[in-house]
N, C-alpha and C positions, 0 to 999 in steps of 0.2 A: 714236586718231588722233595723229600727230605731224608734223613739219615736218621735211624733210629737203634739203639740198644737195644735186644730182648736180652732178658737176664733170666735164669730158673735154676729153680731147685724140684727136680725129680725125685721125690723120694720113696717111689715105690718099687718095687723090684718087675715090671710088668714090661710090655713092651712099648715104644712112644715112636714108632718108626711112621706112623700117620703126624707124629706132632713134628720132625725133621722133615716129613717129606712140605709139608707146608712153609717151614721156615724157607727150606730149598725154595720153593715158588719165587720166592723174590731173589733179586740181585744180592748176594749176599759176601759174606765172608764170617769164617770161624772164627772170632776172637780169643776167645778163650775157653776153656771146659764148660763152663755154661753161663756162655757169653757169645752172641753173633750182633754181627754189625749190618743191616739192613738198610735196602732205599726200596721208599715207598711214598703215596703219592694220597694217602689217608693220612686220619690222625692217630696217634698212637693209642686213641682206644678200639678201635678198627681194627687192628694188629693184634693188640690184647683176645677182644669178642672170636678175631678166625682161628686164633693158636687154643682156646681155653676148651674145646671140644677136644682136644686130644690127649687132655694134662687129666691125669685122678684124683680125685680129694685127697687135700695136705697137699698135693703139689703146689708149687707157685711158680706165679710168674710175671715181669716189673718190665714195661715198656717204655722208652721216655727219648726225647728228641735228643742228635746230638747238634751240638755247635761246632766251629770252626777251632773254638779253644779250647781244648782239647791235650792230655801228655797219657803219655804210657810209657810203658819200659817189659820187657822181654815176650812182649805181644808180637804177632804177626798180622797186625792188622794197618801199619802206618801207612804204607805205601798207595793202600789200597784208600784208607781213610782220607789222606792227603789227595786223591788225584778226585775227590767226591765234594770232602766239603766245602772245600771255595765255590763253587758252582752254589751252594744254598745259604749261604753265609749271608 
């Protein structure tokens, strides 16, 4: 198991509630507007290949492990990120 970022930019005015409902799938948390914080037990191109059926051309979207070392600032993701990544550190 590991903690990964998906990052995107939606830029088509369409619907992506099949692309949220898969991020849902996993253990997650909302980081920021288009930013969640996932665990999962692939690699992060696994996560890439399951989310890219839902995204339309010109969309993007950037997956990548996190580590333990780690800051933010007026996120709501600390508590949740702290009680996760020492266990994969």
């Amino acid at each position: 198991m590991a903690i990964f970022s998906v990052n995107y930019d939606l830029r088509l005015p369409q619907e992506y509630n099949e692309f949220y409902d898969a991020l849902e799938a996993y253990p997650h948390i909302h980081a920021m507007d288009s930013c969640w914080l996932i665990e999962a037990d692939v690699e992060a191109a696994a996560i890439r290949d399951a989310l890219v059926p839902y995204i339309a051309p010109g969309d993007a979207i950037f997956v990548n492990r996190v580590s333990d070392d780690w800051a933010g600032a007026g996120t709501q993701c600390g508590q949740w990120l702290d009680q996760r990544a020492q266990k994969y550190a």
